[in-house]
mmCIF file as gemmi writes it, N, C-alpha and C atoms, coordinates in Angstrom:
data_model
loop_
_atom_site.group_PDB
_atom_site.id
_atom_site.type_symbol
_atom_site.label_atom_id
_atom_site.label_alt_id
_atom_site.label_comp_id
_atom_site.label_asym_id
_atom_site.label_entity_id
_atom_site.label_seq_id
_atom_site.pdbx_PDB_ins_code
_atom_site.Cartn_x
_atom_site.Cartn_y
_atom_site.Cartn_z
_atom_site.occupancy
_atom_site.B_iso_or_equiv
_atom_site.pdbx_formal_charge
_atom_site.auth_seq_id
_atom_site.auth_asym_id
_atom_site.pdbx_PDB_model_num
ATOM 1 N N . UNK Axp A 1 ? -12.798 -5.345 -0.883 1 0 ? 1 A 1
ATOM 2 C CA . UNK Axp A 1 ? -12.061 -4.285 -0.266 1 0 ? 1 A 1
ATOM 3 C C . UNK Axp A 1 ? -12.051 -3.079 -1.195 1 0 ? 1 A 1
ATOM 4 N N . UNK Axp A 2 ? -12.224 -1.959 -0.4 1 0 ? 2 A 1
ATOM 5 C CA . UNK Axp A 2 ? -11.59 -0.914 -1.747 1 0 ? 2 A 1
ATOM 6 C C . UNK Axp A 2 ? -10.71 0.216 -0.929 1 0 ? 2 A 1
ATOM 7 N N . UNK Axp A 3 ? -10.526 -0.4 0.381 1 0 ? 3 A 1
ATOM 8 C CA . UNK Axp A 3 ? -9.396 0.782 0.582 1 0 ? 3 A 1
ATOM 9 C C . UNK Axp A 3 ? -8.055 -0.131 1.065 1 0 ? 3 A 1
ATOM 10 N N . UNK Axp A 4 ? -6.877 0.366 0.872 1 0 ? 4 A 1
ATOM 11 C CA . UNK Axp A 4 ? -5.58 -0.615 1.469 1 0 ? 4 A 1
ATOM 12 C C . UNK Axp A 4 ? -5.308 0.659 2.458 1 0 ? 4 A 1
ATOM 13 N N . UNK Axp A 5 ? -4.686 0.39 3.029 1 0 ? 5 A 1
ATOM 14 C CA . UNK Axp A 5 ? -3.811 0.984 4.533 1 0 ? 5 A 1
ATOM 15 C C . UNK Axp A 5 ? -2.579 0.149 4.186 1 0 ? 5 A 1
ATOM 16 N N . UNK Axp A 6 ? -1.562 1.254 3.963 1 0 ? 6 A 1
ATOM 17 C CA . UNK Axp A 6 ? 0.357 0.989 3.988 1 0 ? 6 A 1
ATOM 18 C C . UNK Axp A 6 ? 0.627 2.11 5.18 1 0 ? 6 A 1
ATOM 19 N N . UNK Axp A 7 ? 1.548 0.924 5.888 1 0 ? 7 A 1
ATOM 20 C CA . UNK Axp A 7 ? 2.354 2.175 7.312 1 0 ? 7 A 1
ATOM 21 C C . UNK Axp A 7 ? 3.993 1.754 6.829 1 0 ? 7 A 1
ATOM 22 N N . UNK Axp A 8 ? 4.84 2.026 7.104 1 0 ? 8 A 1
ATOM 23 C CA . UNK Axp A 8 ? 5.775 2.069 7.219 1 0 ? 8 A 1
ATOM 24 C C . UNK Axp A 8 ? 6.91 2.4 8.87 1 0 ? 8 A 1
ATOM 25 N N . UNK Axp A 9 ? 7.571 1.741 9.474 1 0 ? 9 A 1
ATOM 26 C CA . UNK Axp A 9 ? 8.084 1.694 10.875 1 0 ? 9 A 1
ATOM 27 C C . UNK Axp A 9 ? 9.094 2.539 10.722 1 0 ? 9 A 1
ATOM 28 N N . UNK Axp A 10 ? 8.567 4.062 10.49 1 0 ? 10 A 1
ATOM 29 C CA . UNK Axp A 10 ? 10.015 5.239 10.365 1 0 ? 10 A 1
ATOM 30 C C . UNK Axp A 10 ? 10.543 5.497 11.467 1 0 ? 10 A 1
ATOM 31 N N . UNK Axp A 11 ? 10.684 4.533 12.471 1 0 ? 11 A 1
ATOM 32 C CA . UNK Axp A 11 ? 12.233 4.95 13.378 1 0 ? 11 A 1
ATOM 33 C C . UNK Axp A 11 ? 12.781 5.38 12.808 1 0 ? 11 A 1
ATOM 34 N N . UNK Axp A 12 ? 13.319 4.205 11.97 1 0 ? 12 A 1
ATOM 35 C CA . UNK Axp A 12 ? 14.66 4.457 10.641 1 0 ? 12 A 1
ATOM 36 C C . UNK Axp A 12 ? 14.444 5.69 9.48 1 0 ? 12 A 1
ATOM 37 N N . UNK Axp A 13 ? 13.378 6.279 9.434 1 0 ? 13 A 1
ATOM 38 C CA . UNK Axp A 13 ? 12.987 7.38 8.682 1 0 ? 13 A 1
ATOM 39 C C . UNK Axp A 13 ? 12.026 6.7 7.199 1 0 ? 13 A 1
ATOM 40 N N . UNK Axp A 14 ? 11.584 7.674 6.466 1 0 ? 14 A 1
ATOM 41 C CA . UNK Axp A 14 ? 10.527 6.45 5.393 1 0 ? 14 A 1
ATOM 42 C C . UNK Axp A 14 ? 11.614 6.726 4.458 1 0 ? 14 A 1
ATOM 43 N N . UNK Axp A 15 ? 11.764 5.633 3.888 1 0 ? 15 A 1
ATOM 44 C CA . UNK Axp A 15 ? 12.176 5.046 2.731 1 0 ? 15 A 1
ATOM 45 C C . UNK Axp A 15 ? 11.812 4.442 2.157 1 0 ? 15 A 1
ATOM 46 N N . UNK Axp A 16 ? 10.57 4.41 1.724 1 0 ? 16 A 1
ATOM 47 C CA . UNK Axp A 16 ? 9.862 3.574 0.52 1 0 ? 16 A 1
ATOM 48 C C . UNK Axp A 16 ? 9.232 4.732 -0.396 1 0 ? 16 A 1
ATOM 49 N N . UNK Axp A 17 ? 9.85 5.072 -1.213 1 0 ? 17 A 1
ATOM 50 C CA . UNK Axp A 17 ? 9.616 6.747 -2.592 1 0 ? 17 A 1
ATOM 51 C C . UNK Axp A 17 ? 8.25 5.449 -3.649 1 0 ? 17 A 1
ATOM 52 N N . UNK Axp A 18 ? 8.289 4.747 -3.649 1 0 ? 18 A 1
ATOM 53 C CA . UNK Axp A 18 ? 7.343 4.266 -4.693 1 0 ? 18 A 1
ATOM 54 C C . UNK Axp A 18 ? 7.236 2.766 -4.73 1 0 ? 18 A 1
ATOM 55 N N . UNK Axp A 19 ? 5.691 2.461 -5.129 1 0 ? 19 A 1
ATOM 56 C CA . UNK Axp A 19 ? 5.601 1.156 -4.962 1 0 ? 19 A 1
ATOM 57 C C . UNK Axp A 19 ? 3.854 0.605 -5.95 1 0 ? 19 A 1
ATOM 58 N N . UNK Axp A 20 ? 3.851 -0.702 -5.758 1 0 ? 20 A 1
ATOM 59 C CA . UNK Axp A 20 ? 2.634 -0.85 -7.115 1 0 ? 20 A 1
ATOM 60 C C . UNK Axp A 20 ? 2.081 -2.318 -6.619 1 0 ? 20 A 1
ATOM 61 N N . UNK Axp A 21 ? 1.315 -2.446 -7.021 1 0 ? 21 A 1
ATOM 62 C CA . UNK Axp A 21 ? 0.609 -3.891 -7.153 1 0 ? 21 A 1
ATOM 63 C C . UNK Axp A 21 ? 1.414 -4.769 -7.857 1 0 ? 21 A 1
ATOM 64 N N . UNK Axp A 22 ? 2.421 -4.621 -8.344 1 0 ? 22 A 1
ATOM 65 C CA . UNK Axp A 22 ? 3.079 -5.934 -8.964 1 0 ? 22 A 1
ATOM 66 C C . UNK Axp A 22 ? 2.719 -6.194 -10.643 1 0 ? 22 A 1
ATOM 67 N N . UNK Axp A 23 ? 2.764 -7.204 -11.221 1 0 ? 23 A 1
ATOM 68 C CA . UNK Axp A 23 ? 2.187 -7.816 -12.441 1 0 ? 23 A 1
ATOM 69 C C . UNK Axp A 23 ? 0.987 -8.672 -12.184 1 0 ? 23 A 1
ATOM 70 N N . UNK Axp A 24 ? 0.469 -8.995 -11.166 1 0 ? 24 A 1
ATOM 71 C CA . UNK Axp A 24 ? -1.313 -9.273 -10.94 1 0 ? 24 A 1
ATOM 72 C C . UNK Axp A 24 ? -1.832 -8.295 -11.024 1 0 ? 24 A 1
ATOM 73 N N . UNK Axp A 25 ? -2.818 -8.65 -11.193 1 0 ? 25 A 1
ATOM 74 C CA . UNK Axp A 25 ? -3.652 -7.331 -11.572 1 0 ? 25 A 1
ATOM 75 C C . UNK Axp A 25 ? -3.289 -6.196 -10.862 1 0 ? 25 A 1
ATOM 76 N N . UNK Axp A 26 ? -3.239 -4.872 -10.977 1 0 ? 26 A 1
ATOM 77 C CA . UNK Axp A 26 ? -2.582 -3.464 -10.587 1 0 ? 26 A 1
ATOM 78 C C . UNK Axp A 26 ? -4.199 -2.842 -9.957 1 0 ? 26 A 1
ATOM 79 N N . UNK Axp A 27 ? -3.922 -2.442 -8.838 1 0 ? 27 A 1
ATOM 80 C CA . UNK Axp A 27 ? -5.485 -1.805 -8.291 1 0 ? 27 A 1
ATOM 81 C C . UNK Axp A 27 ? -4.717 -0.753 -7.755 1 0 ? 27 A 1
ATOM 82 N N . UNK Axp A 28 ? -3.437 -0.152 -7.459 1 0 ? 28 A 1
ATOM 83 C CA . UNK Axp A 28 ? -3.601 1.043 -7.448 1 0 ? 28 A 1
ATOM 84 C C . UNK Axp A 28 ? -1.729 1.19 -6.968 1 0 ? 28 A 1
ATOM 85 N N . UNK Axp A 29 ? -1.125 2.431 -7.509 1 0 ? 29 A 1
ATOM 86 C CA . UNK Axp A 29 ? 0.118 2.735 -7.261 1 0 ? 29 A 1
ATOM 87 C C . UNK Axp A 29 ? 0.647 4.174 -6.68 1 0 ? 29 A 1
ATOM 88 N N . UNK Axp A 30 ? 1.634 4.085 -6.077 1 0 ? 30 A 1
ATOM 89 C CA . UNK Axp A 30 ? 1.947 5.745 -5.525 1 0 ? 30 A 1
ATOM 90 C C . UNK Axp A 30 ? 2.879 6.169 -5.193 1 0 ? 30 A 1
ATOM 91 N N . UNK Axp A 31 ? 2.983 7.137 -4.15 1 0 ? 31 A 1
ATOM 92 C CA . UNK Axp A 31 ? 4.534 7.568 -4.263 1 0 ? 31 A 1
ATOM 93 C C . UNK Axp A 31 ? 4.911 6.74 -2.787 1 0 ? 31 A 1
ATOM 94 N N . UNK Axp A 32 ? 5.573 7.916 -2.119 1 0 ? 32 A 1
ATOM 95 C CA . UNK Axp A 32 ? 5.966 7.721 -0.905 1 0 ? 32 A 1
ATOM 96 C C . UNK Axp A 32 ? 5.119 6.735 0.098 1 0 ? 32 A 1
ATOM 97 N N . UNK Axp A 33 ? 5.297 6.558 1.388 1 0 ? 33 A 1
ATOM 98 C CA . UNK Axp A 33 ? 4.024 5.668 2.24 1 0 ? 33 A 1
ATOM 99 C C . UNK Axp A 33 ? 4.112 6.937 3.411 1 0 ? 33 A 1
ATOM 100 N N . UNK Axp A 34 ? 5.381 6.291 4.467 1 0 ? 34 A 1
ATOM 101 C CA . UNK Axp A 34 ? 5.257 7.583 5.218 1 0 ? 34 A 1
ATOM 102 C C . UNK Axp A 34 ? 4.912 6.374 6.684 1 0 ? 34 A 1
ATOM 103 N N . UNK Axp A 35 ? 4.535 7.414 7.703 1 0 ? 35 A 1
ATOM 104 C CA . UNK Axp A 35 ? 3.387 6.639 8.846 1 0 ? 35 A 1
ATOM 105 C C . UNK Axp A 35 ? 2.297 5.964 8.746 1 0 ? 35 A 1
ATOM 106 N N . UNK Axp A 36 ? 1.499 6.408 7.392 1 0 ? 36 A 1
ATOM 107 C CA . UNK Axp A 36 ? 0.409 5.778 6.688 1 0 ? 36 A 1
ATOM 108 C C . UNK Axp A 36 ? -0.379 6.536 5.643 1 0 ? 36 A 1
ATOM 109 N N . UNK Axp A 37 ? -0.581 5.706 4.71 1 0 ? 37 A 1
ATOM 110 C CA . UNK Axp A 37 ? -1.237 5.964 3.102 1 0 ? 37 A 1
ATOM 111 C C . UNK Axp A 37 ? -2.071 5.225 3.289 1 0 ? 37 A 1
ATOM 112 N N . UNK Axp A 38 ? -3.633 5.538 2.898 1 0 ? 38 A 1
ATOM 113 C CA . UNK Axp A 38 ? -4.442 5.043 2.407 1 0 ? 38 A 1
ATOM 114 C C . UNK Axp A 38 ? -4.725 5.192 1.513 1 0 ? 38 A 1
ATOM 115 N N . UNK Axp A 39 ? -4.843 4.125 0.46 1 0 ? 39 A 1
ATOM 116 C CA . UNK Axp A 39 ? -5.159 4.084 -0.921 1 0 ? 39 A 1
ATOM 117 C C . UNK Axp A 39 ? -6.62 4.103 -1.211 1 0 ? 39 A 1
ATOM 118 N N . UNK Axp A 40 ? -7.156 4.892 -1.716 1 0 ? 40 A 1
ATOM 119 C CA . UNK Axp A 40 ? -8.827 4.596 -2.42 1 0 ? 40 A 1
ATOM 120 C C . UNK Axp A 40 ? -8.756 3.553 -3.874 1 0 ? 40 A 1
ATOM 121 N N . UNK Axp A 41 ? -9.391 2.585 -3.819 1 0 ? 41 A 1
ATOM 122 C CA . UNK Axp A 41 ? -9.724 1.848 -4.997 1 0 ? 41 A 1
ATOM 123 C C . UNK Axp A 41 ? -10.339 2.171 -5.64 1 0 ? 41 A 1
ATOM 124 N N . UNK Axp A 42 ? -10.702 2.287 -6.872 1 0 ? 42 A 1
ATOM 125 C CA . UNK Axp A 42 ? -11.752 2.425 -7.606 1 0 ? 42 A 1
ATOM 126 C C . UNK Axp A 42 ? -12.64 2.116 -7.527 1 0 ? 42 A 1
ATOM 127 N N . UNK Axp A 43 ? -12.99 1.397 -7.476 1 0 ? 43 A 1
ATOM 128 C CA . UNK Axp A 43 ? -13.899 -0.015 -7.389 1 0 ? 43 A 1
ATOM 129 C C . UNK Axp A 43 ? -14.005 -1.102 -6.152 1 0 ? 43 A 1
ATOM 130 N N . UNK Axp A 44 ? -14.716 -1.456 -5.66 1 0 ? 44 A 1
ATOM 131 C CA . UNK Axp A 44 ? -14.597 -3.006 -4.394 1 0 ? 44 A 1
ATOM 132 C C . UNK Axp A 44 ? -13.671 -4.093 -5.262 1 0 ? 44 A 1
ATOM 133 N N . UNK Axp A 45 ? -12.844 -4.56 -5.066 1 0 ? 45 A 1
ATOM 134 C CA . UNK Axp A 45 ? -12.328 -5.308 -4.807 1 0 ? 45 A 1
ATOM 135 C C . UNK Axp A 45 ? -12.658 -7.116 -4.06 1 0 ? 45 A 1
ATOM 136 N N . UNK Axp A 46 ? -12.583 -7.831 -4.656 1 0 ? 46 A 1
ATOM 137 C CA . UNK Axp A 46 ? -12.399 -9.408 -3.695 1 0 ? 46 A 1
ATOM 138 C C . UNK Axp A 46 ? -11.2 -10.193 -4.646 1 0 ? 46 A 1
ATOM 139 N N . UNK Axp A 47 ? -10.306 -10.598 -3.856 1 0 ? 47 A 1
ATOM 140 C CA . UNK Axp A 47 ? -9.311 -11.472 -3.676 1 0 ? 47 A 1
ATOM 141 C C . UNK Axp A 47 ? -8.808 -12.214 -2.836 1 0 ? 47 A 1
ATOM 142 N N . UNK Axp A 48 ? -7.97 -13.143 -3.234 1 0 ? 48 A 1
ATOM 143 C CA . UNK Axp A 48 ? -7.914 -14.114 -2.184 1 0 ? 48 A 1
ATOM 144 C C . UNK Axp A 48 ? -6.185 -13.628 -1.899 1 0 ? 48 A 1
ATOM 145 N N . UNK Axp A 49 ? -5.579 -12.89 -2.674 1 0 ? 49 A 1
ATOM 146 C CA . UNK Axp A 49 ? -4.088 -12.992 -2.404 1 0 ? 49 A 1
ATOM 147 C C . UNK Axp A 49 ? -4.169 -11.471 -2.694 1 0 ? 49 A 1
ATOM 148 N N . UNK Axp A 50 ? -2.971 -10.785 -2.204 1 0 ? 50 A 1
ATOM 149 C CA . UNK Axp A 50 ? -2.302 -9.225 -2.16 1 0 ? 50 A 1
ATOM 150 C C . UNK Axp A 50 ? -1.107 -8.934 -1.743 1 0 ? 50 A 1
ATOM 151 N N . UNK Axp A 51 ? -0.869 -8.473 -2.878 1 0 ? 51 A 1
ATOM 152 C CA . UNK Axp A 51 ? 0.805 -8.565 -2.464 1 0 ? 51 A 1
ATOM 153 C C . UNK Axp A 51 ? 1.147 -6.778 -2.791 1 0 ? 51 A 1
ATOM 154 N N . UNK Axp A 52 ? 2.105 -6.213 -2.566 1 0 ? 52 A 1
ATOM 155 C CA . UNK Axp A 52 ? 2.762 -5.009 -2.471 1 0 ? 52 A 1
ATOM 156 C C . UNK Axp A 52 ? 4.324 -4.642 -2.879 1 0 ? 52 A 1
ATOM 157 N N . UNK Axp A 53 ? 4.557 -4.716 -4.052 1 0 ? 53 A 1
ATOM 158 C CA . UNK Axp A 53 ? 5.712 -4.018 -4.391 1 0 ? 53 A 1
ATOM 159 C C . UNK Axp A 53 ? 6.295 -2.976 -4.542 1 0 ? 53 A 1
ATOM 160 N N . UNK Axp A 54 ? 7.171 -2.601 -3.49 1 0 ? 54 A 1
ATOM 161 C CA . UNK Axp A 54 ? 8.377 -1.402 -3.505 1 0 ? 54 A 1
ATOM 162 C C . UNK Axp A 54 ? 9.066 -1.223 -4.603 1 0 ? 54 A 1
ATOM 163 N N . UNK Axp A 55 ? 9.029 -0.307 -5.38 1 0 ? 55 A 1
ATOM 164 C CA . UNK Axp A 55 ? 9.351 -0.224 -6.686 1 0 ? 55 A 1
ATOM 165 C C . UNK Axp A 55 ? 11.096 0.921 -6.394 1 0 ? 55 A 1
ATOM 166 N N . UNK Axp A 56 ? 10.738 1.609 -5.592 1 0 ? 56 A 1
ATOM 167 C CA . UNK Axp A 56 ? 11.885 2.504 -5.325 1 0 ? 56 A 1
ATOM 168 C C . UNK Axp A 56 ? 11.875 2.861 -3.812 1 0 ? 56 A 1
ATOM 169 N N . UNK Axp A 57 ? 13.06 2.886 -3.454 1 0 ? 57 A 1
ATOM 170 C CA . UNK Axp A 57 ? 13.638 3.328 -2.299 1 0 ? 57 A 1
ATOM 171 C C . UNK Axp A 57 ? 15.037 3.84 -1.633 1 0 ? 57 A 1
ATOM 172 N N . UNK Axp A 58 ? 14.671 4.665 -0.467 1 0 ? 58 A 1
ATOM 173 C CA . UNK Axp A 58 ? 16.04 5.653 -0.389 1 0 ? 58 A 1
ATOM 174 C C . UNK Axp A 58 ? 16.96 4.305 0.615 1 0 ? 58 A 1
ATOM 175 N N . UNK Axp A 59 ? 16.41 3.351 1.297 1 0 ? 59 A 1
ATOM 176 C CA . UNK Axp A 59 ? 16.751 2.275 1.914 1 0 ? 59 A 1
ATOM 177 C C . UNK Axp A 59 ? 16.355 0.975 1.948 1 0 ? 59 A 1
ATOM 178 N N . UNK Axp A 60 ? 16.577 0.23 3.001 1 0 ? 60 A 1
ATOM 179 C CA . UNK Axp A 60 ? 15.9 -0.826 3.672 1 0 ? 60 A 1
ATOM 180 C C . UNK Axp A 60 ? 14.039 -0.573 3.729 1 0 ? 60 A 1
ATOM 181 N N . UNK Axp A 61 ? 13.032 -1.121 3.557 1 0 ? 61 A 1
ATOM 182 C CA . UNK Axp A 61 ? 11.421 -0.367 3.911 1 0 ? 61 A 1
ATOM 183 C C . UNK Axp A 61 ? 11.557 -1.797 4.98 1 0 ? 61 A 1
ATOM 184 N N . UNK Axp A 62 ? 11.235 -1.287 6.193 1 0 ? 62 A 1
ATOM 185 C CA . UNK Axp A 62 ? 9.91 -1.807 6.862 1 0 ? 62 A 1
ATOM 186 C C . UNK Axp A 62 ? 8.47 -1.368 7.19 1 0 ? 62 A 1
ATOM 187 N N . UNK Axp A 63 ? 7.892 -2.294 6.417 1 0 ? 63 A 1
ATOM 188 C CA . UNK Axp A 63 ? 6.583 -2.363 6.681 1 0 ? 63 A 1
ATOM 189 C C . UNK Axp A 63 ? 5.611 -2.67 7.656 1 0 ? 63 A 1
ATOM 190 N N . UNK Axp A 64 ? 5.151 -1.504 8.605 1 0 ? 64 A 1
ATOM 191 C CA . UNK Axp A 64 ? 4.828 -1.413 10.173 1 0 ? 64 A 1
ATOM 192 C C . UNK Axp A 64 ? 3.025 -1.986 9.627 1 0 ? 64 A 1
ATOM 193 N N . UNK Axp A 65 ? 2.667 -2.023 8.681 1 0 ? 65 A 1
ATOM 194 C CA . UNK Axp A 65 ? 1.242 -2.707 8.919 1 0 ? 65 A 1
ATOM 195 C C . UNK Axp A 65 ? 0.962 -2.672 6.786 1 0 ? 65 A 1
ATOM 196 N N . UNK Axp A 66 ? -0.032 -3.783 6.473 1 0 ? 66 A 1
ATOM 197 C CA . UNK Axp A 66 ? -0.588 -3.661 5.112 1 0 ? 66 A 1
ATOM 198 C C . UNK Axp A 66 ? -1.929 -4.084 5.965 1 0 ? 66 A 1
ATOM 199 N N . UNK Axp A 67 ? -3.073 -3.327 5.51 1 0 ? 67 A 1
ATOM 200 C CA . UNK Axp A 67 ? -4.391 -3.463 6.111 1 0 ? 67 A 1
ATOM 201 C C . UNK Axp A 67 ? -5.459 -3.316 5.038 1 0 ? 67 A 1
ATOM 202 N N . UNK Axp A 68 ? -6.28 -4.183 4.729 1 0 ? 68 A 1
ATOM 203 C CA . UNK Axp A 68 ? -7.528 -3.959 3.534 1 0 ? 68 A 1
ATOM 204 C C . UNK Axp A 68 ? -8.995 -3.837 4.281 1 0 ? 68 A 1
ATOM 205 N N . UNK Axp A 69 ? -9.128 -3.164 3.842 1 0 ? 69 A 1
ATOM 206 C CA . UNK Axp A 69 ? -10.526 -2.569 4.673 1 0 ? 69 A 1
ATOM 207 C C . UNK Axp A 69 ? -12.171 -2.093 3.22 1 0 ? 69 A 1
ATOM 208 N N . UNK Axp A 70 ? -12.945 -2.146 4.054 1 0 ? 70 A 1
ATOM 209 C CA . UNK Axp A 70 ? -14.086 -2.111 3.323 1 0 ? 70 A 1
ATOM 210 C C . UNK Axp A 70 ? -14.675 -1.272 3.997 1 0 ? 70 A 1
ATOM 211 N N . UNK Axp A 71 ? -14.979 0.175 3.184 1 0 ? 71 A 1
ATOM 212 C CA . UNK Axp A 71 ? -16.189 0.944 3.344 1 0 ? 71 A 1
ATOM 213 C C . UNK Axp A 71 ? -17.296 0.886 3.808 1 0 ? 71 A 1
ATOM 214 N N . UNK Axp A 72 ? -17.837 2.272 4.501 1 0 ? 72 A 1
ATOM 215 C CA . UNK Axp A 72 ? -19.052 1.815 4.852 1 0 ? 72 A 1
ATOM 216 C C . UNK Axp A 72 ? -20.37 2.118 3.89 1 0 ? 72 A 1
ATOM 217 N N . UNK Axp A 73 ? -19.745 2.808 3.088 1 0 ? 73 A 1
ATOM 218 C CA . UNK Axp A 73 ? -20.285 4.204 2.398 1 0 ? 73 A 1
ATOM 219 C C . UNK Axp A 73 ? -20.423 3.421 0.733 1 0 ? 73 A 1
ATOM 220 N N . UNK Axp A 74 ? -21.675 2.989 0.275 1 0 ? 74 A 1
ATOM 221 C CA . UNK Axp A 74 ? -21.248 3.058 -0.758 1 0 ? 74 A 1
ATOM 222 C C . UNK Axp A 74 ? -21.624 1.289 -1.13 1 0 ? 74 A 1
């Protein structure tokens, strides 16, 4: 993979200000999400597990989709 897709379900408005890969390996961190962030990886990516930590927030986050996707380009 080298791109992630984060949405967030802002009925409730976005509240997720920051978030990271965790303590497994870190492939990429940022601010806000919003309706949707796509993250560029550096690099392709393969894993078998992915996880997403909210590091800061103005509330509750629901998370309306996490999606890993692979380029065509490249």
């Amino acid at each position: 993979m080298d791109r992630v897709r984060l949405a967030e379900g802002i009925r409730h408005g976005q509240q997720a200000e920051a978030f990271t890969g965790d303590r497994w390996t870190r492939m990429a961190g940022a601010g806000t999400v919003g309706a949707s962030r796509i993250l560029l990886l550096a690099a392709p990516v393969r894993a078998r597990r992915w996880r997403v930590r909210v590091t800061q927030a103005r509330a509750h986050v629901r998370v309306a989709e996490f999606g890993l996707y692979r380029s065509a380009v490249g």
